[in-house]
Backbone as a printed PyTorch tensor [residue, N CA C, xyz], in Angstrom:
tensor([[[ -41.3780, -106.0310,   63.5470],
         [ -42.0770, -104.9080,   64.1420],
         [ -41.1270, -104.2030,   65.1190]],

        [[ -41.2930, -102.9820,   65.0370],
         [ -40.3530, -101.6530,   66.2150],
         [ -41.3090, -102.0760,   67.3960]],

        [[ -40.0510, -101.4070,   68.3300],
         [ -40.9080, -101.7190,   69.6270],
         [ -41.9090,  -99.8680,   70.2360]],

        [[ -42.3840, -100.1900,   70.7390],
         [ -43.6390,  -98.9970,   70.5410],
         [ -43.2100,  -98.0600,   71.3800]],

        [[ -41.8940,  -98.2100,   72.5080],
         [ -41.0670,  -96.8600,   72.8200],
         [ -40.7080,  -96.6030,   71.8800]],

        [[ -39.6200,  -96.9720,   70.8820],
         [ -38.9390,  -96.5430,   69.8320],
         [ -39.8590,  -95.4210,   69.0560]],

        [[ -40.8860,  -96.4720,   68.8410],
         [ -42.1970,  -95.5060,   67.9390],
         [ -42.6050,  -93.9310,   68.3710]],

        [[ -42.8040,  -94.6040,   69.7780],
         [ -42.9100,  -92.7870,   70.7650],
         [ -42.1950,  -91.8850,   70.6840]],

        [[ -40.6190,  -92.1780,   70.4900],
         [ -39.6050,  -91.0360,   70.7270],
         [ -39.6180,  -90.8140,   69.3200]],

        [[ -40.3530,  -90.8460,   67.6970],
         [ -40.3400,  -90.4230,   66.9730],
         [ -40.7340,  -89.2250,   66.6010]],

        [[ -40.3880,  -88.2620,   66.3730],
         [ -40.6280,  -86.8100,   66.1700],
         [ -41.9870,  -86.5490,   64.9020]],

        [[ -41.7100,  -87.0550,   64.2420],
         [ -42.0900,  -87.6890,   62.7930],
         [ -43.8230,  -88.0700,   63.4730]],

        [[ -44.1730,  -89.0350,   64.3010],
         [ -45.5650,  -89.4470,   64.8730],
         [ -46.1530,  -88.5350,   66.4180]],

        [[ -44.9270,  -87.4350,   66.3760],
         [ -45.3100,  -86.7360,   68.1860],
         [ -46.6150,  -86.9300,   67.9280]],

        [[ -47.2760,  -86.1310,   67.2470],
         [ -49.0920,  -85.7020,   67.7590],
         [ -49.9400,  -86.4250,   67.3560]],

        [[ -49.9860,  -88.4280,   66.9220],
         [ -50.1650,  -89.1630,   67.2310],
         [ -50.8110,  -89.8530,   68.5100]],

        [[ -51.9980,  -90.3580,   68.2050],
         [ -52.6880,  -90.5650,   69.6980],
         [ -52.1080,  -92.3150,   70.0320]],

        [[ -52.2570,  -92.8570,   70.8550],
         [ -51.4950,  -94.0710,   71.6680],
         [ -52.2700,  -95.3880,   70.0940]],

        [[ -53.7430,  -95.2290,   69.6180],
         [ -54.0320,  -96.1180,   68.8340],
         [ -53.1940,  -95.7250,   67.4620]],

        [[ -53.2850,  -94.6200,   67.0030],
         [ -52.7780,  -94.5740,   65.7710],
         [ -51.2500,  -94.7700,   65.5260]],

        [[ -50.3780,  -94.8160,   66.7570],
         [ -49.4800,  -95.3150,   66.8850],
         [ -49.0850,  -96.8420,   66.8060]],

        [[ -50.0480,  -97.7090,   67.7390],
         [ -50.0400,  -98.9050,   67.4480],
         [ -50.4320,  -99.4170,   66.0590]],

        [[ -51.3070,  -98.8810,   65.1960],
         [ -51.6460,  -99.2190,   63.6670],
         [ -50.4020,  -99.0040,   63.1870]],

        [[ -49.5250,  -98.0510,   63.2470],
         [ -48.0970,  -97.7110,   62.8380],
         [ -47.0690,  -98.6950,   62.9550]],

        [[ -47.0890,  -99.1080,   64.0320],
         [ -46.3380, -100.2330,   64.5860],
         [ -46.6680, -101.2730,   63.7350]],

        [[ -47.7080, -101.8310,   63.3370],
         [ -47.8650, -102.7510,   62.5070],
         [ -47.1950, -103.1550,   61.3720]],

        [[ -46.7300, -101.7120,   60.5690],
         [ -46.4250, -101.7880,   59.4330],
         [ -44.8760, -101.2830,   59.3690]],

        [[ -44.0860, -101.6710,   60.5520],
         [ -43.0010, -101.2260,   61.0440],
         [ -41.7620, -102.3340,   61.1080]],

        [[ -40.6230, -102.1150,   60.3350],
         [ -39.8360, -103.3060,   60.6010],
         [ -38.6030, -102.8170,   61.3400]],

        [[ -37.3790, -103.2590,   61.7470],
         [ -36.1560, -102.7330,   61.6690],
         [ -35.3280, -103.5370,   60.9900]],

        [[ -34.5610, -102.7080,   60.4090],
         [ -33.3560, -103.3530,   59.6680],
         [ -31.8780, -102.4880,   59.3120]],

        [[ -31.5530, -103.5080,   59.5910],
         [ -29.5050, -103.3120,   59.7700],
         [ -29.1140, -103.2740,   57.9540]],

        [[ -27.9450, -102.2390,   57.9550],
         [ -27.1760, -102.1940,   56.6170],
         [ -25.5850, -101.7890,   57.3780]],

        [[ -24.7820, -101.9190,   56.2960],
         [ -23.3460, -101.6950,   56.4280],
         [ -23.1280, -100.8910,   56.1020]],

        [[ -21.8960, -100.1180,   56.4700],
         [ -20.8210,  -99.0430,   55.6100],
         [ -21.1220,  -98.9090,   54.1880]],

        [[ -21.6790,  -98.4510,   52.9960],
         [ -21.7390,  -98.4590,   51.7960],
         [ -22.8390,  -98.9760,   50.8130]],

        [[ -23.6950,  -99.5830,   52.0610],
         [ -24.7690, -100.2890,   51.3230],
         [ -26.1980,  -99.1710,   50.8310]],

        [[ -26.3400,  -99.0550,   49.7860],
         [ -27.4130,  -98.3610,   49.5180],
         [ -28.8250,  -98.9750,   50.0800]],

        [[ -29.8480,  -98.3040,   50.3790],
         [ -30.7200,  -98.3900,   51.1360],
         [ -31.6330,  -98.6130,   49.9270]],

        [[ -31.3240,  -97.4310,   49.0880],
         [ -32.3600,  -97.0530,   48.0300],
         [ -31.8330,  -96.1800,   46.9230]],

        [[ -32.3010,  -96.5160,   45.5920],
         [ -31.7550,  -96.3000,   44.5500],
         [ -32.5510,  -95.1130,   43.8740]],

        [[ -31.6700,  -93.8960,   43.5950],
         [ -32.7760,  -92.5120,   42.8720],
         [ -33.2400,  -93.2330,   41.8370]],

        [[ -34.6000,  -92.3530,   41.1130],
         [ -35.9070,  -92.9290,   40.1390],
         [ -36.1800,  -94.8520,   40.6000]],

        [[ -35.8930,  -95.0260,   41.4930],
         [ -36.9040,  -96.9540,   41.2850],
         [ -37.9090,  -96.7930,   42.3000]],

        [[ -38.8280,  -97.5670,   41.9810],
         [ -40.2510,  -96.9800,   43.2660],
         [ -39.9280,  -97.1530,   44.7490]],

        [[ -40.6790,  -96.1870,   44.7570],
         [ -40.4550,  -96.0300,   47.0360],
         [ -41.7500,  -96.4990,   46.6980]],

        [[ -41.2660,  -97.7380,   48.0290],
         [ -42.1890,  -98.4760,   48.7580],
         [ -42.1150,  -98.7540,   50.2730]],

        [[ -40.8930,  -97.9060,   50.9850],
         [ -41.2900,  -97.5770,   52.1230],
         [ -40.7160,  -96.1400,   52.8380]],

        [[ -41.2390,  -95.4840,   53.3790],
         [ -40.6640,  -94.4180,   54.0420],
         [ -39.4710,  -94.8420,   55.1010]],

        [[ -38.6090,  -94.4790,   55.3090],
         [ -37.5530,  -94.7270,   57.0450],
         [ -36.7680,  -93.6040,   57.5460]],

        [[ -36.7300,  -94.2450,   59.0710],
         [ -36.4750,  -93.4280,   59.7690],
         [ -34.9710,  -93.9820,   60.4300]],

        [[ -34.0210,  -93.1110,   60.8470],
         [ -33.2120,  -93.9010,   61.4270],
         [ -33.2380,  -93.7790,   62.7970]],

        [[ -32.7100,  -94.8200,   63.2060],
         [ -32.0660,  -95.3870,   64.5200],
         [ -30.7550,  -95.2900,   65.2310]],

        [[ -29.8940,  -95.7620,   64.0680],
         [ -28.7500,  -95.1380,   64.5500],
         [ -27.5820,  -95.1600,   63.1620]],

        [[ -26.3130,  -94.4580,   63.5520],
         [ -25.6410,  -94.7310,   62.5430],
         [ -26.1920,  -93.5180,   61.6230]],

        [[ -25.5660,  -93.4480,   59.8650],
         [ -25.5530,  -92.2220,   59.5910],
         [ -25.3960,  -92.6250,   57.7420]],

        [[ -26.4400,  -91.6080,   57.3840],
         [ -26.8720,  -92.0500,   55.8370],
         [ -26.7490,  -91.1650,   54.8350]],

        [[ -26.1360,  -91.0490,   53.8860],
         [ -26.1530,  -89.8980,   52.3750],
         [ -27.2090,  -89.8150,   51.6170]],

        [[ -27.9080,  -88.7280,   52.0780],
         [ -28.7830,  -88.9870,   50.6650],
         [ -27.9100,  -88.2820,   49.5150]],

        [[ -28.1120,  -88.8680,   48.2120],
         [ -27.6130,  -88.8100,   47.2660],
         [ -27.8840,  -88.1990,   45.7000]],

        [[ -27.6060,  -87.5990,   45.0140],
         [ -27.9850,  -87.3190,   43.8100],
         [ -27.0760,  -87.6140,   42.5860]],

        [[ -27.7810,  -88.0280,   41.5030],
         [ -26.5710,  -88.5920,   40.4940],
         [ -26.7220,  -87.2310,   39.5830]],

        [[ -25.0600,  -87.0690,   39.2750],
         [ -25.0280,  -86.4220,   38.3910],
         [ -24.6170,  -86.3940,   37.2740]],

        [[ -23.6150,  -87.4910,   37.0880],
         [ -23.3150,  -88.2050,   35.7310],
         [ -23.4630,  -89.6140,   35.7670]],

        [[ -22.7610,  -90.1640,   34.7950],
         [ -23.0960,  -92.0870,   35.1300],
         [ -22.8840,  -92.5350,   36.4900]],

        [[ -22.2390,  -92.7710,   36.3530],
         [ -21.9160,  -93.4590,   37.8810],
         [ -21.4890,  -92.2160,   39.1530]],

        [[ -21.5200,  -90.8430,   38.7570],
         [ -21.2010,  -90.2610,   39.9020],
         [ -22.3360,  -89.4630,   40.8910]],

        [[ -21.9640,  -89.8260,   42.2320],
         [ -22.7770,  -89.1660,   43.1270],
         [ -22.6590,  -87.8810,   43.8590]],

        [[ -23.1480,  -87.0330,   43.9750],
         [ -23.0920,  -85.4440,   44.5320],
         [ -23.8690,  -85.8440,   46.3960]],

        [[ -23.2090,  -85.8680,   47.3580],
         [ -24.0850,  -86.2290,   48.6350],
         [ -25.0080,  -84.7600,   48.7080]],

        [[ -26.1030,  -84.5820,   48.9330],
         [ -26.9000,  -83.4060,   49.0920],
         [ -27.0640,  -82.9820,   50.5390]],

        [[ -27.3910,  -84.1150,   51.3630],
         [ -27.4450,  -84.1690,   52.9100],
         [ -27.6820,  -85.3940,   53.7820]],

        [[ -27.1620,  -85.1320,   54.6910],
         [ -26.6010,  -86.2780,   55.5690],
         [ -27.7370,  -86.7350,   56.7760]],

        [[ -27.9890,  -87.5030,   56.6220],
         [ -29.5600,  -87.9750,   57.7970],
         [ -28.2990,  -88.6870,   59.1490]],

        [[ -28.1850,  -88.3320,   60.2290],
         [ -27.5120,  -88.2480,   61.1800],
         [ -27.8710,  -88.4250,   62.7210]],

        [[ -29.6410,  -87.8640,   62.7590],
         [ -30.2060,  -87.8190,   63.9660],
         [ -31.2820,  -89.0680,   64.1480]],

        [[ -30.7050,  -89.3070,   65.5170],
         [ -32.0590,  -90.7320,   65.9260],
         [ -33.1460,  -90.2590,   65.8190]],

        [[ -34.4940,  -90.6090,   64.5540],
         [ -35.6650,  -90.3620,   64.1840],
         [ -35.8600,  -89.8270,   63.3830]],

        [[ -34.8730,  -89.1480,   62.0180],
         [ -35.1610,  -88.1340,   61.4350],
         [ -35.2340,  -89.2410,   60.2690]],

        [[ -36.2720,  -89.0860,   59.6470],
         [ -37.4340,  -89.2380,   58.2530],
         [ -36.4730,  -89.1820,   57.1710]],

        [[ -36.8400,  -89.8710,   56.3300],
         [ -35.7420,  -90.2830,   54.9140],
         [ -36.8070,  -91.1660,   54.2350]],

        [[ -36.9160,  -90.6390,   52.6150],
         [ -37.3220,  -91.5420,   51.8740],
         [ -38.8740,  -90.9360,   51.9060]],

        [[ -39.1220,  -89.8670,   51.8790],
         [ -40.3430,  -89.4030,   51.4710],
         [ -41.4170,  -89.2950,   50.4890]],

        [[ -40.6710,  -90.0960,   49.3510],
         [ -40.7090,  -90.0860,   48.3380],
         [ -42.1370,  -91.6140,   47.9490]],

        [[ -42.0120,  -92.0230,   49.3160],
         [ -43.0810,  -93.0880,   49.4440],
         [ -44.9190,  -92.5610,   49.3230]],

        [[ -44.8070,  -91.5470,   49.9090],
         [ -45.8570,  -90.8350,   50.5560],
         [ -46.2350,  -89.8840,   49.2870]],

        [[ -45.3800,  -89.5070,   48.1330],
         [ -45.6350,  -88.2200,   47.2160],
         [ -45.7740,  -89.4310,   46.0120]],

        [[ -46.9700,  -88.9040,   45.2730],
         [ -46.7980,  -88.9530,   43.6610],
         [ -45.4910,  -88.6590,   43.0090]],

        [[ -44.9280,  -89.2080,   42.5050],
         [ -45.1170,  -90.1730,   41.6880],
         [ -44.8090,  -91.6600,   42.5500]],

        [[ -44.1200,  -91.5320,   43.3320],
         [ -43.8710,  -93.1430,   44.2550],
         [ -42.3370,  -93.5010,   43.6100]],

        [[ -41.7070,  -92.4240,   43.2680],
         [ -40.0970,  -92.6910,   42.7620],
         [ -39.1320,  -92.0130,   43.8380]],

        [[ -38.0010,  -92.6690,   43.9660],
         [ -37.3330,  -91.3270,   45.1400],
         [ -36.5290,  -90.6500,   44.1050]],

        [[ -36.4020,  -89.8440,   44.4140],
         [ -35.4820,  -88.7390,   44.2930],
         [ -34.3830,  -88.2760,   44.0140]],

        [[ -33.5840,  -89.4440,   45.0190],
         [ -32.5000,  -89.1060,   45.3360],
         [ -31.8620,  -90.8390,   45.9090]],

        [[ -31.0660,  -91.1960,   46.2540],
         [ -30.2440,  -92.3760,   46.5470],
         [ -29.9380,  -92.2770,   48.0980]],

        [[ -29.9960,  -93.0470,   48.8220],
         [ -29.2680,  -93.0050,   50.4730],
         [ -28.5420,  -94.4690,   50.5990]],

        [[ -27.3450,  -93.8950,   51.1880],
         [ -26.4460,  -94.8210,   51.1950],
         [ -25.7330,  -94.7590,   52.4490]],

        [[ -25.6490,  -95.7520,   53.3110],
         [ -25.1520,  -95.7550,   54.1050],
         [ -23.5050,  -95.3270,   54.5550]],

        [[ -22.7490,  -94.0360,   55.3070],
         [ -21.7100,  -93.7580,   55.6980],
         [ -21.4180,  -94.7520,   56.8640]],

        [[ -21.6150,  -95.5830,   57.3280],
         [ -21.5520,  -96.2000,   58.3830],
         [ -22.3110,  -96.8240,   58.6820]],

        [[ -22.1500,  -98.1120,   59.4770],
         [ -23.2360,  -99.0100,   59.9490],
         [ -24.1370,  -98.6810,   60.2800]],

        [[ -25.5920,  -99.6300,   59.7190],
         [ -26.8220,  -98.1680,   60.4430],
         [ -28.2460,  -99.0830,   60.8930]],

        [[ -28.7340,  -98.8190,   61.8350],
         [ -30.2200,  -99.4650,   61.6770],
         [ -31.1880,  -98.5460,   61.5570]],

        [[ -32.3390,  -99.2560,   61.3490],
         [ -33.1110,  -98.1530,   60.2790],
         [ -34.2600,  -98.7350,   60.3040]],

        [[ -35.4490,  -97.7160,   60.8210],
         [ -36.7950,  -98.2650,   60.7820],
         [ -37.0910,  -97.9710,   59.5840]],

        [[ -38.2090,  -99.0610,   58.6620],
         [ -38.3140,  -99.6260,   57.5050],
         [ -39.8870,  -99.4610,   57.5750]],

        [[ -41.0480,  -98.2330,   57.1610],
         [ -42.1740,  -98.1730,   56.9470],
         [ -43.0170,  -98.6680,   55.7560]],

        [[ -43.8410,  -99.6160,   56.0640],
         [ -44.4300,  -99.5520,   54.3530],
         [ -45.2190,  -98.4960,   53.7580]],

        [[ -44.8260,  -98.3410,   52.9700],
         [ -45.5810,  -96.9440,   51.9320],
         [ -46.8390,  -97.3710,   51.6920]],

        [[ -47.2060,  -98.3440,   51.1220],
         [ -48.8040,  -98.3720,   50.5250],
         [ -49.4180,  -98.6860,   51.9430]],

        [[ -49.0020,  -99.3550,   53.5000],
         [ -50.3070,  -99.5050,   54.1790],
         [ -50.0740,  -98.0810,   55.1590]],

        [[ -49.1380,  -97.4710,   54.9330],
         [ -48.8300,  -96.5150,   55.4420],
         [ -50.5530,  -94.9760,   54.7190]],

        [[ -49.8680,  -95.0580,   53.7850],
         [ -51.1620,  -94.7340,   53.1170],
         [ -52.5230,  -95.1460,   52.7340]],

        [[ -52.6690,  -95.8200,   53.5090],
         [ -54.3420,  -97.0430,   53.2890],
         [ -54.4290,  -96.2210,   54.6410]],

        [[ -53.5160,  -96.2620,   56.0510],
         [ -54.4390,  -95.6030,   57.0940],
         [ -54.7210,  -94.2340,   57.3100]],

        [[ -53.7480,  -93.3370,   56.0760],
         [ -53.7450,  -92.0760,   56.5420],
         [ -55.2340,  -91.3700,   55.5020]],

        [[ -55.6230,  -92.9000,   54.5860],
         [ -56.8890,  -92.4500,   53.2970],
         [ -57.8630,  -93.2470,   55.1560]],

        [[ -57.8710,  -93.9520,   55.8250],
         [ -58.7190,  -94.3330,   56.7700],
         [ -59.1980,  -93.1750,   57.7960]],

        [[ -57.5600,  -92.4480,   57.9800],
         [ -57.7050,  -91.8100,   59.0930],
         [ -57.5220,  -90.2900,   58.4780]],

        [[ -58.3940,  -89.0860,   58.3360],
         [ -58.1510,  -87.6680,   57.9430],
         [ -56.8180,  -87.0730,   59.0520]],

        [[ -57.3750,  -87.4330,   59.8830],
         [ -56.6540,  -86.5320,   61.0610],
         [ -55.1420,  -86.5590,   60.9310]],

        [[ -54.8220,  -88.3350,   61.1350],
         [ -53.9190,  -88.8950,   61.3580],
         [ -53.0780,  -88.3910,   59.9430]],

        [[ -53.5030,  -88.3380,   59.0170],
         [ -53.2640,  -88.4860,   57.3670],
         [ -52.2850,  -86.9110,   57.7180]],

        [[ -53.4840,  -86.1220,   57.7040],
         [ -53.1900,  -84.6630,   57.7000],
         [ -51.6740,  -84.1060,   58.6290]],

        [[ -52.0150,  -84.5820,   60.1740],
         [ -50.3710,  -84.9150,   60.5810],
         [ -49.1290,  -85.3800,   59.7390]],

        [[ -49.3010,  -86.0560,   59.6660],
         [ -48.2190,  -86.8760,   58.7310],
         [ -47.7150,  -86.4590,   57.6240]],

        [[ -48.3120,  -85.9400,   56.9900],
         [ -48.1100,  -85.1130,   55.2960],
         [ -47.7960,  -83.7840,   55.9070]],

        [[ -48.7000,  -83.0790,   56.9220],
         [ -47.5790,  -81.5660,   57.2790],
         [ -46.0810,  -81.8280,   57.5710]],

        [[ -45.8730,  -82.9340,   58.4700],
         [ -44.3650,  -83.3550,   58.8190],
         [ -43.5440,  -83.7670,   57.2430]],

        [[ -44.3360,  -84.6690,   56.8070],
         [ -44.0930,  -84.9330,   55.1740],
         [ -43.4190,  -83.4980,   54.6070]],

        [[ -44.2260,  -82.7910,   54.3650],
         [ -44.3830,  -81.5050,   53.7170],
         [ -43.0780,  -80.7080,   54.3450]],

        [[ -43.0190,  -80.4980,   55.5030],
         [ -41.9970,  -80.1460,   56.3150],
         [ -40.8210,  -80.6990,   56.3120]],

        [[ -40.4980,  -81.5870,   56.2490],
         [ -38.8730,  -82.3870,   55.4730],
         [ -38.7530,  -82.2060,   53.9250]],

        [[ -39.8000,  -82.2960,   52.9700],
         [ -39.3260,  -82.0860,   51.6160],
         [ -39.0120,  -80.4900,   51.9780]],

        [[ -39.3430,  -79.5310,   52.4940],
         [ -39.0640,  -77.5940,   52.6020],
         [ -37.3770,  -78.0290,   53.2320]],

        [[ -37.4630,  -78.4420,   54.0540],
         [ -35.8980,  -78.6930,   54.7350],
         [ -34.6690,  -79.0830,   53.9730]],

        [[ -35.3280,  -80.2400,   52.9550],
         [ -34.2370,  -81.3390,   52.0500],
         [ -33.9520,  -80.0150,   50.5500]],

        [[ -35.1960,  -79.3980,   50.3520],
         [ -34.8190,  -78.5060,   49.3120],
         [ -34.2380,  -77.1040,   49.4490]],

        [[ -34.0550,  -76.7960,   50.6850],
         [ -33.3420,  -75.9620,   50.8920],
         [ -31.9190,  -76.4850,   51.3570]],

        [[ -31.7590,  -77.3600,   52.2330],
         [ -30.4070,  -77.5490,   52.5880],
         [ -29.9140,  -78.1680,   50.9950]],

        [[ -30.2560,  -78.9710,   49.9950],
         [ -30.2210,  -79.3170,   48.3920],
         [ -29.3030,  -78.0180,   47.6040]],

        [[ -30.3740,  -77.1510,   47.7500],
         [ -30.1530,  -75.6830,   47.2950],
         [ -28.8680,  -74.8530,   47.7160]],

        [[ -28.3430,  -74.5640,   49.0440],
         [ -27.1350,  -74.5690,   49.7880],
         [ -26.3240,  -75.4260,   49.1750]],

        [[ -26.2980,  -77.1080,   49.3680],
         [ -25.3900,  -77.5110,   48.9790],
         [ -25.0740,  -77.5040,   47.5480]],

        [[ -25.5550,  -77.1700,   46.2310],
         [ -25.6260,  -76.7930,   45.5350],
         [ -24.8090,  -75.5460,   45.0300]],

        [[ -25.5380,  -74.5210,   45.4780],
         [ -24.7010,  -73.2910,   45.6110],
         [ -23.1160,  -73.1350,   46.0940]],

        [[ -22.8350,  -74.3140,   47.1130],
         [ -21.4090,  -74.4740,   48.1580],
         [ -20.4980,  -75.0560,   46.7380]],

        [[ -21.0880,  -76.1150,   46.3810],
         [ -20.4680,  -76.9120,   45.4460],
         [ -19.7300,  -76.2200,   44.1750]],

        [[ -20.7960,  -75.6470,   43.4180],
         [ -20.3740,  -74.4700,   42.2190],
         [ -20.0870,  -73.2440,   42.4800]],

        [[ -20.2300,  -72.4350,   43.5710],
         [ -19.5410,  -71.3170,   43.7570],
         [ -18.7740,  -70.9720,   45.0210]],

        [[ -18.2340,  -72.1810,   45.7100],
         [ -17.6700,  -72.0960,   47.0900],
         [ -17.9170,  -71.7560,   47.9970]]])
């Protein structure tokens, strides 16, 4: 379990009341990776949303067998990765792989979503912020895209 400052300074839960935070906390781990270690693999099921802590992550896209295109770089303490928990189909997307040593809050996806089907309010928060990082990831996607094939 995160400790419930950590939880507070999350951008991701600001308008979060002090209980629905602690239910959050519940389903909250931290965990350490290395230089190179993938977090999470594009198309295999997301089963948890994360956030980082510290240290600095690629998300990734494959574009041939084995090669990866980085799309954008998750860099800031609290910023949301792995959204892909929270959306139909429950596959990610895309790959994140660690550039550097990193810790990394570790959300579970299914009880994550058991409180937001409990809670409307809470739900509805969460999926606008949701909603609001997939608009961000597909536009900065789109840019890097464009940078790549036409300079």
């Amino acid at each position: 379990m995160i400790s419930y400052d950590d939880l507070k300074k999350i951008e991701f839960f600001a308008d979060l009341t002090e209980e629905e935070l602690r239910a959050i906390q519940q389903i909250c781990k931290e965990e350490g990776y290395r230089a190179g270690d993938f977090i999470f693999r594009e198309d295999t099921l997301a089963e948890h949303l994360y956030v980082l802590k510290s240290g600095k992550v690629s998300i990734d896209i494959r574009v041939a067998n084995d090669r990866y295109l980085s799309v954008f770089t998750v860099s800031r303490f609290a910023e949301p990765f792995g959204w892909s928990a929270l959306v139909v189909p429950f596959r990610f997307s895309a790959s994140a792989r660690c550039i550097e040593d990193s810790t990394i809050f570790s959300i579970d996806g299914k009880r994550l979503m058991a409180l937001i089907e409990r809670d409307y309010r809470m739900g509805f928060l969460i999926m606008r912020r949701i909603a609001r990082v997939i608009s961000e990831r597909v536009r900065e996607t789109r840019l890097q895209l464009i940078h790549t094939f036409y300079g």
